[in-house]
Structures are given as structure tokens and as C-alpha cells.
N, C-alpha and C positions, 0 to 999 in steps of 0.2 A: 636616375636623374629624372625628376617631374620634369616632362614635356607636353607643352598648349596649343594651337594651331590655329591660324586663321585664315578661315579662306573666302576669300570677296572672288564673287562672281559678277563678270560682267554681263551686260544686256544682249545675247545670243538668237541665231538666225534657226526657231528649231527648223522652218523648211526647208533647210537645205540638208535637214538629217533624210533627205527619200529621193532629192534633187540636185544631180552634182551640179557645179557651175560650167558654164559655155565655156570659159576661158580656161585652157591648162594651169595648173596652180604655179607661182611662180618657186621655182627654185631659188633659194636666197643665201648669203652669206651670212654668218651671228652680227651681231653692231659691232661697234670698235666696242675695242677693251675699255673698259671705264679710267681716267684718269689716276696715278698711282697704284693700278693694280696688272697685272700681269695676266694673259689669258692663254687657254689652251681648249683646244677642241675633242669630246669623245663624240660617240656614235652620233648621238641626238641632242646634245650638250654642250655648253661651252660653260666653261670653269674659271673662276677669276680668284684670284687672293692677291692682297695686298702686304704679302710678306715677304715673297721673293720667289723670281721665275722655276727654283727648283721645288721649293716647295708647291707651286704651282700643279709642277708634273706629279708630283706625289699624289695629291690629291685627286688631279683629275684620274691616274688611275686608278684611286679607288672607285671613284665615279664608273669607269668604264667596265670596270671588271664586276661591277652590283649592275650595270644596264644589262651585261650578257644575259646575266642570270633570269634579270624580269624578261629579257625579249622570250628566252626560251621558256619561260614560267607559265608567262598568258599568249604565247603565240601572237608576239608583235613584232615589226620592227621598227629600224629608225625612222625607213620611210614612212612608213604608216604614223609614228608618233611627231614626223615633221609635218604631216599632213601633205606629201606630194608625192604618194606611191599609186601605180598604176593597179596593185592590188586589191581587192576590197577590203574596207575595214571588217566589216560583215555578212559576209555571202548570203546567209540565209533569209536578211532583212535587205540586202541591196544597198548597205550602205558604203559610199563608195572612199575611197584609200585617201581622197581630199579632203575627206569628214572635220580635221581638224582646223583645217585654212577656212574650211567651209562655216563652220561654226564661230567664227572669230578668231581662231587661235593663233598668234604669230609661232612659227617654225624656231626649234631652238629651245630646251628648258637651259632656264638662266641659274645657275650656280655660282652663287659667293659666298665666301669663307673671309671675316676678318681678320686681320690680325688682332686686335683687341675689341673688348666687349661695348669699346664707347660706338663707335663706328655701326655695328648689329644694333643696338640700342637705338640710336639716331632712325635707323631707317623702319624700325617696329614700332616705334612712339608715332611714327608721320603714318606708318598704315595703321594702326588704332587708335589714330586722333587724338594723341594722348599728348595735350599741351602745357597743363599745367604744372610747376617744378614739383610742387606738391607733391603729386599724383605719380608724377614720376618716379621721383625719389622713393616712393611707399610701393608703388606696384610692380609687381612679379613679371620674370621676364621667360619665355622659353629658354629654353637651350637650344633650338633651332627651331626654324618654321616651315611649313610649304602654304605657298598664296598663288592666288589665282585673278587679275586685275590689268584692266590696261596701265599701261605704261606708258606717261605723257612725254617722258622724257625720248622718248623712242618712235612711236604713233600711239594712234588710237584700241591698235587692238591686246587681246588678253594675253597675257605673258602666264609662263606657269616658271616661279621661283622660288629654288630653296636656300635659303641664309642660315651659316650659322659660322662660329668665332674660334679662335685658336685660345687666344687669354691665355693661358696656363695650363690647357689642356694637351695633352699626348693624343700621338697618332689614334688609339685604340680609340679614347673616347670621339676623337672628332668623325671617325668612321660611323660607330654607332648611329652619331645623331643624322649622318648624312644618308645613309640607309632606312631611318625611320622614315625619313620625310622622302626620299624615294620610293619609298613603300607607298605614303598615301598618294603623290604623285602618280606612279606607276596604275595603281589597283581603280583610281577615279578617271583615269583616261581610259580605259581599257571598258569601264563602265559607262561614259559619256557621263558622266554624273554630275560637271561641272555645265553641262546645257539644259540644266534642269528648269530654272527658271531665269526672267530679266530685273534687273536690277542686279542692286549689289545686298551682301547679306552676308552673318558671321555662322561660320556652322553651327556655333551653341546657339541660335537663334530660334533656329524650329526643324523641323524633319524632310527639308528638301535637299541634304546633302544626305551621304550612305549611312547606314545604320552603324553603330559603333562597333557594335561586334566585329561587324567586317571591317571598316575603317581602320581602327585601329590594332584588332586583331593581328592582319596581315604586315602592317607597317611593323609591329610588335615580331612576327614571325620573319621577317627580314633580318631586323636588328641583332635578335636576340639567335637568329641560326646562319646566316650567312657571314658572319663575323666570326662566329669561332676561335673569338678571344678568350684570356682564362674570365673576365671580369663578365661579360656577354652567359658564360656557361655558368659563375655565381649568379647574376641576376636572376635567369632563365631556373636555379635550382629553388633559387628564394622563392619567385616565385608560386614554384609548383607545389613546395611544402605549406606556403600559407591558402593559396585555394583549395588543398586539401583540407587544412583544417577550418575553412570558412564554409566547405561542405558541410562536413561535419556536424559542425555548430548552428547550420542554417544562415549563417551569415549572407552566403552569397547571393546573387540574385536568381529567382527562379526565372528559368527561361520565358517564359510568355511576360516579363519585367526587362529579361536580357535583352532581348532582340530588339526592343523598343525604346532604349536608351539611347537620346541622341547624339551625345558629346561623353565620352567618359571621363573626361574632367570636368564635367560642369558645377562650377563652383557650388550653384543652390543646390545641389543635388547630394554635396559632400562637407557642406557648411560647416554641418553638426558632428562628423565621425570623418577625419582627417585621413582613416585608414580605408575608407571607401573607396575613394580613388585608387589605391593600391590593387584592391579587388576587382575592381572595372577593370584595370589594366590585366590583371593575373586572370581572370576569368576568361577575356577576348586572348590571350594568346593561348589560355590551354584547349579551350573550343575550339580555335583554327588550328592548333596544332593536331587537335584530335583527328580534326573531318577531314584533312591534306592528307595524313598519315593512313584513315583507316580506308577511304577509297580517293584520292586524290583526282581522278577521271571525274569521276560524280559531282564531287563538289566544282571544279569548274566549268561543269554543264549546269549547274546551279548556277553558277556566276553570267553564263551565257544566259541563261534563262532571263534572268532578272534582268540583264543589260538589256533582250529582248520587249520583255514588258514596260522596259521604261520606254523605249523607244515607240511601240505602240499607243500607249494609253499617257504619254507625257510629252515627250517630243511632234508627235505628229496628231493628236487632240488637236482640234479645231476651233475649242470652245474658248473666247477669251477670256471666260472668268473662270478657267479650270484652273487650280494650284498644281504644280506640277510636287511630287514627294515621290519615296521611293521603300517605304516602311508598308506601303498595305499588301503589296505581293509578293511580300519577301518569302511568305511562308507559302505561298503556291508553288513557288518558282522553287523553291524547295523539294517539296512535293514533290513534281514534277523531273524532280531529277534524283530525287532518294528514296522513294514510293512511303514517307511519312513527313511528317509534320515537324518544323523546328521543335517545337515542343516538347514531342516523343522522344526524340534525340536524346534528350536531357539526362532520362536516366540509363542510357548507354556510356552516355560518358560519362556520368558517377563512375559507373562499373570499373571504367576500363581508367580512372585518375586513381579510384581507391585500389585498384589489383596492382599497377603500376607503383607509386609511391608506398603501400604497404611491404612491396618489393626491396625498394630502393632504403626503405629502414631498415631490412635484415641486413642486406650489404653494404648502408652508410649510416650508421645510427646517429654519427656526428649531424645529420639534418635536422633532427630534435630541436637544434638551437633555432631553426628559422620557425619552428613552432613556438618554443620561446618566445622568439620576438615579436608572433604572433602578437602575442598573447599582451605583451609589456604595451606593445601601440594600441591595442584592443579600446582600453581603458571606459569599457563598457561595463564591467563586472565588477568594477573596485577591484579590492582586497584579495578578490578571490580569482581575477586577472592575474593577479601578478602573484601570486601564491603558484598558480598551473605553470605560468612562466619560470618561476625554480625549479621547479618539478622537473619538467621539459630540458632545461640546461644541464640538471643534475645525470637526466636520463642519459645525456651527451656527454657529458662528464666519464661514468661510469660504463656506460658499454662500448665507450669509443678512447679508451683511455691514451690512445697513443697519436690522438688528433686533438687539435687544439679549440677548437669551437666549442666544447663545452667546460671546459676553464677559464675561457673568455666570458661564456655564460655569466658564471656564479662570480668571476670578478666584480661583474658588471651590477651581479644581485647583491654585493657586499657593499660596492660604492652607492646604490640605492639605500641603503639602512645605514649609511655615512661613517662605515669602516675604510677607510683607504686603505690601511697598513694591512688590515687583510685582505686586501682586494689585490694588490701588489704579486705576492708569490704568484695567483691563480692567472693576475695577465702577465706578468714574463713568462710565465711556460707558455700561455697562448700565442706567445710574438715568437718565442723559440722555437715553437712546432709550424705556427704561421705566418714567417717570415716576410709572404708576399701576399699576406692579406691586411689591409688602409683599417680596416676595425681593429684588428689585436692592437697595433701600434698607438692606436689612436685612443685608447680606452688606457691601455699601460699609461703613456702622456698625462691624462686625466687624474688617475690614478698618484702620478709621482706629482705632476705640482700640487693636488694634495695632501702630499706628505711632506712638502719640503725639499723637495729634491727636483729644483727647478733648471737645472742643465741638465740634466738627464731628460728631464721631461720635454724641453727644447730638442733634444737628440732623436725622442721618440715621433711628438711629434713632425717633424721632420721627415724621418721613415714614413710615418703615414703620408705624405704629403708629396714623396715621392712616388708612391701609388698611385694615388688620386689627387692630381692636386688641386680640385676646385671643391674641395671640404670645406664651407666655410665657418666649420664649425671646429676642424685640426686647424684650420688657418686661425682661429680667435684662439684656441686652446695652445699654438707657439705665438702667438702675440703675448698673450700673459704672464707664459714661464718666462719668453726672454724678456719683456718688463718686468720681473722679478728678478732675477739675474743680471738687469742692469746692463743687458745686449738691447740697449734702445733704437739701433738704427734696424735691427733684424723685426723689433718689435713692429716700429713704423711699416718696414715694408710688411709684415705678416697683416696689418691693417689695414694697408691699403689692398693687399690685393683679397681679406676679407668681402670688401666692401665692391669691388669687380666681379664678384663671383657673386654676390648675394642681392646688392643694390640694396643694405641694410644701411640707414642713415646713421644707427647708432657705431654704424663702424666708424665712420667720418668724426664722432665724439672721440673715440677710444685712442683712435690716431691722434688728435690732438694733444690728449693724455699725455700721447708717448712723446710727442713732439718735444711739450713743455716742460719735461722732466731730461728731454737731451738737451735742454736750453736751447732750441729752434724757433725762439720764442714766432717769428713771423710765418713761419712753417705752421704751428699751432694756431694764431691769430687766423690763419685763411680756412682752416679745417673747423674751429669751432662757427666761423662765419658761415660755411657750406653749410652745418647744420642746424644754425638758428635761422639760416632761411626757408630751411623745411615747417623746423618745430619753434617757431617763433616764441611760443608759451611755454618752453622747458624751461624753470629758471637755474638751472645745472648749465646748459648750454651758452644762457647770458652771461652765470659767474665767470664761467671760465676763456669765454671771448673777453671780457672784462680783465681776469687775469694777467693775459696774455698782453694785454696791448699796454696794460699798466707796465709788467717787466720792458716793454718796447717803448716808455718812455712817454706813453700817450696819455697822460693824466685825465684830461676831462673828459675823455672817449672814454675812459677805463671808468670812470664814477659814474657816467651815465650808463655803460652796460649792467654796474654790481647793482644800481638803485634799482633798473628796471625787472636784474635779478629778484632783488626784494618785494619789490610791489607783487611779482608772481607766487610768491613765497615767502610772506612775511615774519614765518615765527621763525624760520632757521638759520639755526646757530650760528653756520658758517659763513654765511651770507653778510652777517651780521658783524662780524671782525674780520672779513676782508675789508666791508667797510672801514670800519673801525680806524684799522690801519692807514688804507687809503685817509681818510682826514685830517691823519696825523702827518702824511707823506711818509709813509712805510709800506715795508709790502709783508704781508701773510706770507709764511714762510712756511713749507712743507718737508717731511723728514728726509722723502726720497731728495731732495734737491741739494743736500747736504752730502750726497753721496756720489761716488765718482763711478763713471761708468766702469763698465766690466773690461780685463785686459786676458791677454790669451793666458789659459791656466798653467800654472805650473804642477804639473803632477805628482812630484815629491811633494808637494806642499798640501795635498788635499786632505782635509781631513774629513772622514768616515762618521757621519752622526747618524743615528737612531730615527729611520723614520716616524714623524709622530702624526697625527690629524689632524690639520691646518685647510682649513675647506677657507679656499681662495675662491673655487668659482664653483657654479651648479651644473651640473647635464641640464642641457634644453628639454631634450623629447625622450628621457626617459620613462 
């Protein structure tokens, strides 16, 4: 799951990082529960969802049972993280257990969970200013977040809040994302990393928030080890095979490039190689995972260090045109805690990624395919990418013969050279062998609509989507088969909730699609409208707003949508005898509309044909 983060910093007191206040801190209760949502309390936390009070509790203990873990991790507690423990935050600096009240921070990290994605939406659009429908409709959204900003609705001071959405997700994934963003939560408190400087500011902005390795590193090592899910233990596998072979290959970043990385998803940074990001992420979790594992003492005397030095040479600088940042001592405070240089490190941890994983291929050779897919996203090499990619699947194929990930593979390299029918045998045995893995099912799907065999391929994807169900790419792939199979209402919903999961405009056309061909005609009429308000210039979007409203009886509405179609797109055909018709008071009539929706099968009655090559739709990212 790509996840982004934004964290606004408010305008902070660094004096009182050396100076507690006269006044005891006040001990406070959380605010009221937010209207239509439901709240509960863990350590340091209060938890809100607006799905229902049980799920409510569900949540918060996952909340409470990931807080144990970070208090015992970094040696905090709640009082400490409330900002009103008689303890100190930092003995050896003096800094004292009120550090956070001190600093601006209101007591209490805020936790909401939506129930649907409009709602998380709404309140990520208002924190990145993001007004226009446009822009909206077009731009990409986290899967969750952690922010850091006053909150006017509350007072003046800084709140620390993590959001994120149920939609159509399962417990497992809503876990994950609420552990990452605990993660950076957790790892920047413990650092003071959010009283770096005044004003407000977005991490990808510049280098006054933690270096990404650590950042997101750790958030990444929460996610992907405290969960313990089967999907958490895929990811975590993928990963480690593909920074393997980004080793290898020199892909990845050399350390003295690592460390200095501000944001690892920063867009300009991965504009041009899509699969960058991937490495960012895969490189800062096998790095922490490395330095936790091979002395774990050390490295959070390294973390001490650093929190140290910021606190000396940032916090308590006196200079007011000093920049506070947090990238120039990282490699002292290193040092100073592993008696070498971030840098040196580097090829320790080759050593010990390539002993390990070279390991893990004698006893799982089935991993082969995440070298594969290395290789397929790569798309650096041409020809010769995706050539090492068959190779690699084959390798899984053949020495892991009783696992299915490398018959998945070569499925997937048959429906690449636009064999379906041979692609078929290689993914049923994948779904047969890997019955609980969202890929087999979802690539079989692919596979059977096209061939023809569009219920089945509704059936498959499905299975995928019982996995995972915020694919929105199994969600388009059972939009299709059941618009070919003439289950329009399952279409519709596979499109709408496409388009929840993705925030793709073109989903909002596709629905229409389906709308108009269930004869919804004003169901369709509102959905092509949602997307000519995006893409005002599509004249695909005008015809069939035009269409629609024609079937609704709306004559001149319907002539002025198809002309305006026209004038964007003057030589085409179709545009052309929708017209046509329209002038005669007719309507253009399409094949599907001639046809009755689908009714529950009769299974004596099925007849058995020959799958053939019928390419309906393409792979996105293959």
C-alpha cells in the first residue's frame, strides 16, 4: 500500500526545552467525542470511529496493544507522551517529564478511523489546502496519515493526529496503516523532532524533520513486524528479495545518498522510475531492521545521541537566524554510538542482506518471483528487463515446483505476449496451490475475461477481492467480467467502489457505462456529469452525458451535450450519428442494450466452449 505523510509543525517554545514551567502541567481529560462518532480511551490516546461503538473498542485495542510495545521500545510512558509526568523526559539533558505541554503540545494523541474514504478525504484536502475539484479528483491520497498542527476547533495548541478509513478494508489492513503512522508518531516524540523549528512546514519541504531512513524506517519496522499478519510477512518478504536485487544491480542508494534523503516518497525524487519509491521504502526497513537486530542497545543510544544533539545545537541555539535541521549530525551521533560512520555500515549490511537472503533461496526458491517482479517494474533495461523477469519466474517455477508463485510467474509472462489460453493452465494451478494469496486469483480473473470466460472470471475476481479488497485494479477487472456477463448491478457496485479506493475519475465514466446499459439512465446522467466536471474537454464524457439525458427525455440538454462533444472532437464517427439521430428524434442504439441482464444460472444448461483470445482489457503496470 503506497503511503504519504504530512506533518505541519506549529510555532514552538524551544526555551522551555531546558526550563520547566512555574505552573504544574494541568492534567486534562480528551475533548468530547466528535459528533457521530463513538470514542474510547487507551494509554495516551483516545480513539474515535464513526462506525459503531464496538467496533470502536476493536480498534482502540489495537491502538493500545502497538502503545505497549513503543513505551517499552523507546523507554516512555503515557505520562511522559501526555506531557505531565513528574519523571524526566531526559535525565542526562534535564529535560523535564512536562516537555510536551511545554512545547505546545496538547495531551492526548487524536485517533480517527472513518468509516468511508469520503469523510478521511474531506479532512486531508482541508490540511493540504487542496480546493480545487480538479485537483481533487486527480490527486492521490494516503492510506492514512500522522500530522502535527494546532487545532482551532479545540484551542490553539499542537495536536499530534493519526486518520485513517475502514472503506472496504479488513481488520488486518486497517492495523497496518495505523501502526505505521504510530510509528512515525512514536519515533518523532521520543526525538522532539517536531520542535525543530516555528512555523508550519510539509516534511517533503526540506530537512528540518528526521532523516527518512529513520522516519520511515521504523514506522516501516512497526508495520511490517508487529502485525504479524500473513499479508505484513508477504510484504516484509517482497521486500527483502527486491533490495536484494537492487543491491546487486547497484540500484539502490549508496549510503552517503541514503542517509540524506528527505522524504522517501518524494515525488521529484521518483518522477522518472516509479520503482524508486519502492526501494526507498525496502532499503529504510532492511537498514533498521539490520541495526535493531545486530546490536539494538547501540542503535538506541544512537537515537539518544541525536535526540541529544538536536536539543543542544537546535533547541537551545540562541542564534535567531539559526535553521534548526537534523541531517548534519546524524553521522556523529552514529559514531558516537557504534565507533563507525553511517557510511561504513553499509557494506556490513550487504554482507549480512546477501548471506541471509542467499539463505532463504536454498530454502524458498519460490522468492525467485519477487525477483521477477523486480525485474517486470524495473523497466529500465527494455527487453532485457523482462527477459531476466521469465528467467527468475521460471527459476520458481522449476525448483519450487510444489508452490505456486512461480506458475503465477509465467502466467503472467504468457498474458504479456497476449496468450491468455496459455496463460490459464499456469494461473489455476497458482490459485490452487495459492488459494489465500489476492495475486493468483486476480491474474487467473485477468486471464479468464480474456478468454471468454467472463463468470468465472467474476468468481475469481472476487476471491481476489476477498483478500484484499481495496485492488483497484481486481475491483475494475470484476467490473468488466460482470459488464460482460450482463450482472450490471455488481458491475456498478465493482465501479463505484473502484473509484473509493483509487479516487480515479475515469472510474466515475465506467460506472456510467454500467449505469446506462442497466437502463439507470439518471444513475448514468449524474456519473457522466461528476466527470465532465473534472474533465470538461473529454468529448467521450460529453457524448455520453448527452446520451443519457437524451434516453431521459431531455432533448435540448442531450443536443447541446453531443454538439459540444463534436466541437472537441470533430472527425468522430460516433459523435457523428448520435447526432445524426438525435436530429431525426431517434436515438443511437447500442448492441448491449438489446440484451437482457443476466439471471441466476442454470447449471444443466451451461454449455462448455473453448477458451479463445478475446483481449477485452490490458494489464496496467505490467
Amino acid at each position: 500500500m503506497n503511503r504519504c505523510r504530512v506533518l505541519l509543525i506549529i510555532c514552538l517554545l524551544a526555551t522551555a526545552t531546558h526550563t520547566a514551567l512555574a505552573a504544574a502541567p494541568k492534567i486534562e481529560p480528551p475533548p468530547k467525542v466528535a459528533p457521530g462518532f463513538s470514542q474510547e480511551l487507551t494509554h495516551a490516546c483516545y480513539v474515535e470511529t464513526n462506525v459503531s461503538p464496538a467496533y470502536t473498542k476493536k480498534v482502540a485495542t489495537m491502538v493500545k496493544n502497538a502503545e505497549e510495545r513503543f513505551y517499552k521500545l523507546f523507554k516512555l510512558t503515557p505520562d511522559l507522551m501526555q506531557g505531565w509526568s513528574k519523571e524526566k523526559f531526559d535525565m542526562k539533558n534535564n529535560i523535564p517529564g512536562t516537555i510536551m505541554q511545554d512545547i505546545g503540545i496538547r495531551p492526548w494523541i487524536d485517533i480517527r478511523v472513518f468509516k468511508d474514504q469520503e469523510g478521511f478525504a474531506d479532512e486531508w484536502f482541508t490540511l493540504t489546502h487542496v480546493t480545487d475539484p480538479l485537483q481533487k479528483a486527480t490527486t492521490g491520497m494516503p492510506g492514512a496519515y500522522f500530522s502535527l498542527g494546532p487545532d482551532t476547533e479545540y484551542d490553539k495548541r499542537a495536536v499530534r493526529k493519526i486518520r485513517s478509513f475502514v472503506a472496504n478494508r479488513d481488520d488486518e489492513e486497517l492495523e497496518r496503516t495505523l501502526l505505521h503512522e504510530m510509528g512515525h508518531c512514536f519515533v518523532e516524540s521520543y526525538m522532539l523532532a517536531f520542535a525543530s523549528a516555528g512555523g508550519s512546514k510539509r516534511a517533503s519541504d526540506d530537512k528540518k524533520d528526521l532523516p527518512a531512513w529513520l522516519n520511515e524506517g521504523i514506522a516501516q519496522l512497526f508495520e511490517l513486524i508487529f502485525t504479524n499478519t500473513p499479508s505484513s510477512k508477504k510484504a516484509r518478504l517482497k521486500q527483502q528479495a527486491m533490495i536484494y536485487e537492487a543491491v546487486n544491480i547497484k540500484d539502490s542508494y549508496p549510503f552517503k545518498e541514503f542517509v540524506n534523503v528527505a522524504n522517501a516518497h518524494n515525488l521529484a525524487a521518483v518522477a522518472n522510475d516509479p520503482l524508486k519509491a519502492t526501494i526507498n521504502y525496502a532499503q529504510s526497513a532492511s537498514v533498521m531492521d539490520y541495526m535493531v537486530n545486530v546490536d539494538g542497545a547501540r542503535f538506541f543510544n544512537f537515537l539518544s545521541n541525536m535526540r541529544e544533539y538536536h536539543i543542544k545545537r537546535n533547541l537551545h541555539n540562541s542564534d535567531k537566524n539559526h535553521v534548526s535541521e537534523l541531517f548534519s549530525f546524524q553521522d556523529e551521533a552514529f559514531k558516537n554510538a557504534f565507533s563507525v560512520s553511517i557510511p561504513e555500515v553499509e557494506q556490513y549490511w550487504v554482507k549480512d542482506l546477501k548471506k541471509k537472503m542467499e539463505a532463504t533461496f536454498k530454502t524458498q526458491p519460490e522468492i525467485h518471483y519477487w525477483i521477477g517482479e523486480y525485474y517486470l517494474r524495473r523497466k529500465k533495461g527494455g527487453e532485457a528487463d523482462i527477459k531476466r523477469a521469465e528467467e527468475e519466474f521460471n527459476i520458481a517455477m522449476k525448483e519450487a515446483p510444489t508452490k505456486g508463485e512461480g506458475y503465477l510467474g509465467m502466467g503472467r509472462m504468457a498474458m504479456r505476449k497476449g496468450d491468455y489460453v496459455a496463460a490459464l493452465p499456469m494461473l489455476e494451478k497458482a490459485a490452487k496451490m495459492m488459494p489465500k494469496d489476492e495475486d493468483s486469483w486476480f491474474y487467473l480473473g485477468f486471464a479468464q475475461l480474456n478468454t471468454g470466460q467472463h463468470k468465472e472470471a467474476v468468481e475469481s475476481f472476487t476471491n481476489s477481492l476477498k483478500i484484499y479488497p481495496r485492488n483497484s485494479n481486481a475491483l475494475s477487472g470484476l467490473a468488466t467480467a460482470a459488464l460482460e456477463s450482463k450482472q450490471y448491478d455488481k458491475a456498478i457496485k465493482a465501479y463505484d467502489d473502484a473509484y473509493i479506493s483509487s479516487r480515479s475519475p475515469r472510474f466515475l465514466f465506467q460506472r456510467g457505462e454500467a449505469q446506462f446499459f442497466a437502463k439507470k439512465y439518471e444513475l448514468a446522467q449524474a456519473s457522466f456529469a461528476a466527470y465532465v466536471a473534472v474533465f470538461k474537454n473529454d468529448p467521450q464524457g460529453q457524448l455520453w452525458y448527452g446520451l443519457s439525458a437524451q434516453r431521459l427525455g431531455n432533448k435540448e440538454f442531450a443536443m447541446k451535450k453531443l454538439q459540444e462533444a463534436l466541437a472537441l472532437q470533430p472527425n468522430n464517427g460516433m459523435i457523428k450519428q448520435a447526432i445524426a439521430f438525435a436530429e431525426k428524434g431517434e436515438m443511437m442504439k447500442f448492441v448491449r442494450e438489446s440484451e437482457e441482464p443476466a439471471v441466476a444460472d442454470n447449471k444443466d444448461s451451461k454449455k462448455v466452449e473453448k477458451p479463445t483470445n478475446k483481449e477485452i482489457m490490458k494489464l496496467e503496470d505490467e
